[in-house]
C-alpha positions in Angstrom: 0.0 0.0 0.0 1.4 3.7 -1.1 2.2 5.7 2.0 -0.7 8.3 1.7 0.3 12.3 1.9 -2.4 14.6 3.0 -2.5 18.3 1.1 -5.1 21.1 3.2 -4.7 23.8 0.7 -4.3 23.4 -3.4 -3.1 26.5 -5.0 0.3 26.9 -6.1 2.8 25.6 -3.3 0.1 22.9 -2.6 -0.9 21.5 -5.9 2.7 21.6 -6.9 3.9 19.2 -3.5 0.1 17.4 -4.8 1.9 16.9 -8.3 5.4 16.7 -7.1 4.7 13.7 -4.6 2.1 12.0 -7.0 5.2 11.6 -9.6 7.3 10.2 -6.4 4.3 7.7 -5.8 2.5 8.9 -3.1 -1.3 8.7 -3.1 -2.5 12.1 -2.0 -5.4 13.1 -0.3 -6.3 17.0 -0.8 -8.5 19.7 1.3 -9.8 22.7 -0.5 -12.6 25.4 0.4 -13.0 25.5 -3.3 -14.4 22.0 -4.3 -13.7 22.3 -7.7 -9.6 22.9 -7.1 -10.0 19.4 -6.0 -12.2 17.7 -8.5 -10.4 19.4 -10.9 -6.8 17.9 -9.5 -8.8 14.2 -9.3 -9.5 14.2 -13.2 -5.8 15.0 -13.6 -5.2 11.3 -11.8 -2.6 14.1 -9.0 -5.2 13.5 -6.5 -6.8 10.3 -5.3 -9.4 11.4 -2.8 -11.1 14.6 -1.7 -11.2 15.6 1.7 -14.5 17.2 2.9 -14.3 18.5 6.6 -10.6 18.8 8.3 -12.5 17.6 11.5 -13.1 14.3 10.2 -9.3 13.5 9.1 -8.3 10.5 9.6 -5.3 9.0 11.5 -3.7 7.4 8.7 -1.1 9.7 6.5 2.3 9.6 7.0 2.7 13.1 6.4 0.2 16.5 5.9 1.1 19.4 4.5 -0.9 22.9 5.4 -0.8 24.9 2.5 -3.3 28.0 3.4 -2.5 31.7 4.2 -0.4 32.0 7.4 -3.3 33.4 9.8 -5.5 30.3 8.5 -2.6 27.7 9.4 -3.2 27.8 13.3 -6.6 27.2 13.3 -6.3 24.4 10.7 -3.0 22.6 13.0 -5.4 22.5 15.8 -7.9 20.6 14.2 -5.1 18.1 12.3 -3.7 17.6 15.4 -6.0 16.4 17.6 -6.8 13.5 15.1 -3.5 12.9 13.2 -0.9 11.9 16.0 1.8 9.5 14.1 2.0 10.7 11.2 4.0 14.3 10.8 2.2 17.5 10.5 3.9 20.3 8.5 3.0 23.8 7.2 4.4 25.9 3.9 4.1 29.2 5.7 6.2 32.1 5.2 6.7 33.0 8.3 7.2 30.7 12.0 7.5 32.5 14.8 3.6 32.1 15.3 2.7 28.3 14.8 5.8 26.7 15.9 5.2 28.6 19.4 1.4 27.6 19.1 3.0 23.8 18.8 5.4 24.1 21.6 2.7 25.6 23.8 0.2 23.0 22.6 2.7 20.1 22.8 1.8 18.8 18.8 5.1 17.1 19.4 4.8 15.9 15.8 4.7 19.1 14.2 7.5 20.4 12.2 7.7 24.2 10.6 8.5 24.4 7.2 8.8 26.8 4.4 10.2 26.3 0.1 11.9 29.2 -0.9 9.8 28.6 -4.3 7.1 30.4 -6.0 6.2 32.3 -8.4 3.9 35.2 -8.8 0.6 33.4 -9.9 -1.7 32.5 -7.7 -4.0 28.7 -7.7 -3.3 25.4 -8.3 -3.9 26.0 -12.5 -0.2 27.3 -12.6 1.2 24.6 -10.2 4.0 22.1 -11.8 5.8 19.3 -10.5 9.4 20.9 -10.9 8.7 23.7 -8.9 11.0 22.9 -6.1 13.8 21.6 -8.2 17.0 22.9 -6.8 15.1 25.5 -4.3 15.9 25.9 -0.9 13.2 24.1 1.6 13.7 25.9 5.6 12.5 23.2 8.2 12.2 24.9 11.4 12.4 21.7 14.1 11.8 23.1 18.1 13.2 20.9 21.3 9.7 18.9 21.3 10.3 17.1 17.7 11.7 13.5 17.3 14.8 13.2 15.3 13.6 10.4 13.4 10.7 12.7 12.1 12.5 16.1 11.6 14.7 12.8 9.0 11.6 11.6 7.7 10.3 14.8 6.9 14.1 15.7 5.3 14.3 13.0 3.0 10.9 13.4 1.9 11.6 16.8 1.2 15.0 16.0 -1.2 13.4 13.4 -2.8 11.2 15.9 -4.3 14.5 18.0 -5.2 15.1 20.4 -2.1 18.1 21.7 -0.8 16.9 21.1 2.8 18.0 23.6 5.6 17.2 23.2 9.0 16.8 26.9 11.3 15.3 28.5 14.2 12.0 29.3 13.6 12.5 33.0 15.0 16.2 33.5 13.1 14.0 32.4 9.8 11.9 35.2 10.3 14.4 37.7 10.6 15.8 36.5 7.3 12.9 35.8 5.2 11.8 39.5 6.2 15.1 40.7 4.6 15.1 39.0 1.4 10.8 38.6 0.7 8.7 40.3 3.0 10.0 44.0 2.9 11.0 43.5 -0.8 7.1 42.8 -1.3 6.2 46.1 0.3 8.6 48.6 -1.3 7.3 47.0 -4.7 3.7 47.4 -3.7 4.5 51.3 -3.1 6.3 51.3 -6.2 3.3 50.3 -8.1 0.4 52.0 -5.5 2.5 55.2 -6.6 1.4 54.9 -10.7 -2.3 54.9 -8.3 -3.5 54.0 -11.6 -2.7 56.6 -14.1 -2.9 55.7 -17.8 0.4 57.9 -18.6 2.5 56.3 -16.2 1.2 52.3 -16.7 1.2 53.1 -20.6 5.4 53.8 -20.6 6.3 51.4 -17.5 8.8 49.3 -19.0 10.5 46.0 -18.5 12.9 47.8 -15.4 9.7 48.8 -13.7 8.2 45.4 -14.4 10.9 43.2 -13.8 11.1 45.3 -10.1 7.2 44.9 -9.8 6.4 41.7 -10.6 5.9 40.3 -7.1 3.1 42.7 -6.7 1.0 40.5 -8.5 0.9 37.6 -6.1 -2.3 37.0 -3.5 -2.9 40.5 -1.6 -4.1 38.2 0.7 -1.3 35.9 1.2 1.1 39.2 1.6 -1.7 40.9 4.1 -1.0 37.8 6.4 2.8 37.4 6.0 2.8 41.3 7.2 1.0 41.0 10.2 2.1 37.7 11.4 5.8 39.3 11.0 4.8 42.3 12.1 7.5 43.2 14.8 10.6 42.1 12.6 9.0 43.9 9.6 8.5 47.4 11.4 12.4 47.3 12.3 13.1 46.9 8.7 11.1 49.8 7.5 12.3 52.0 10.1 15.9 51.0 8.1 14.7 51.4 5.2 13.2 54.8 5.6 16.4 55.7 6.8 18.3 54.6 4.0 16.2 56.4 2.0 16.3 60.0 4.2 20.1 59.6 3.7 19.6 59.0 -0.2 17.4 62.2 -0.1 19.8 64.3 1.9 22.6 63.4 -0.2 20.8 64.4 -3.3 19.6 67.9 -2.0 23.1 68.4 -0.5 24.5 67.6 -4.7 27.1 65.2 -2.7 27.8 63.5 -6.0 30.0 61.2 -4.1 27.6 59.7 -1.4 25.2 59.1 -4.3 27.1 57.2 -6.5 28.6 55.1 -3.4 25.2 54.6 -3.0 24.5 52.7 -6.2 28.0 51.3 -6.2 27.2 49.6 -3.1 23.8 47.8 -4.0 25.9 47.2 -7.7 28.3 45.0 -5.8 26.4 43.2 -3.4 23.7 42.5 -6.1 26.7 41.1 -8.6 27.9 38.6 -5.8 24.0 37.5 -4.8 23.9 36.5 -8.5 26.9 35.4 -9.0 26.9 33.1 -5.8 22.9 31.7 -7.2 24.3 30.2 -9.8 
């Protein structure tokens, strides 16, 4: 009998784990408030059988996956967790802090944080693919309460779907996904709140403006949740940024041509080593 996988949430991150561990030979069993995400994932032969009501999950997968906006996950961990005890319970949430403190509190010894560093900026299980987490970076965030044997199980499940696995306290993992995605995802929602619509300006925005946009277009709610579940961390970092940004202006009223091109020299070089250490 195929080790079952359970999937409470099919748009993009969970309809690509649905596709990903179909094609590794798991049967999966999916949860969505839309129906027809479902249905639609069972005529594709990625899903074998629909969930109806998280309340009446069954004891019997050997791993579930919640795949919902973070300020859903808690709610949906309490119910999974008071039915699914051996099997291991893990999330896809951008941020940690929140449920894997919830889990330590609430002793769900078999809950382990996660998070794939993979996306894109669609949004529902239509533009899901099985590759998506080819070569990407997969943050587990184990606390003192997990088994070792699981936070392995839960590894090796992870690679064999093509993850480079990296294991990280929860609250450090917030800190740095802040950094690199959340505050990135407000400054280009400003960028693109500051056209506020007007034909002239979205008529001539080119591929720069595009290219430095186009995470605007993912879920609005998905990003409204990331903010205020990271809200502390994410206040620091636009206090910084404001800063940065006062010292930019004062620079340029001042003419201090050399403080402004440092300026762009800087983000030049770091930006060249980023990319250059990706590849």
């Amino acid at each position: 009998m195929r080790e079952r996988i359970l999937i409470a949430g099919l748009g993009l991150i969970g309809g690509s784990l649905a596709k990903a561990f179909n094609k590794c030979g798991y049967e999966i069993h999916a949860y969505d408030i839309n129906k027809s995400t479902v249905e639609k994932a069972i005529c594709e032969g990625i899903v074998k059988e629909k969930i109806e009501n998280l309340d009446e999950a069954e004891d019997e997968y050997a791993f579930s996956f919640i795949c919902v906006p973070v300020l859903e996950s808690i709610p949906i961990l309490s119910k999974l967790s008071s039915k699914i005890k051996n099997g291991i319970i893990t999330d896809v949430g951008s941020t940690k802090t929140q449920i894997c403190k919830y889990s330590i509190e609430h002793k769900i010894t078999n809950f382990i944080g996660g998070h794939p560093m993979a996306g894109t900026e669609k949004i529902g299980y239509e533009y899901s693919f099985d590759t998506l987490f080819n070569g990407a970076y997969y943050f587990i965030t184990p606390t003192g309460i997990n088994r070792k044997e699981d936070i392995e199980k839960l590894k090796n499940l992870l690679q064999s779907i093509g993850c480079k696995v990296e294991e990280i306290d929860f609250e450090l993992h917030d800190k740095i996904t802040a950094v690199i995605s959340h505050l990135p995802h407000v400054v280009s929602a400003g960028l693109v709140n500051m056209l506020n619509s007007s034909e002239i300006y979205c008529k001539f925005a080119g591929g720069g403006f595009k290219d430095i946009t186009r995470i605007s277009s993912s879920s609005p709610k998905m990003w409204a949740d990331i903010s205020v579940s990271n809200k502390n961390v994410l206040l620091e970092l636009i206090d910084t940024y404001i800063e940065l940004l006062k010292n930019f202006k004062l620079s340029l009223q001042n003419q201090n041509y050399n403080e402004i091109y440092s300026y762009f020299e800087k983000a030049k070089l770091i930006r060249d080593k980023i990319v250059s250490d990706g590849k």
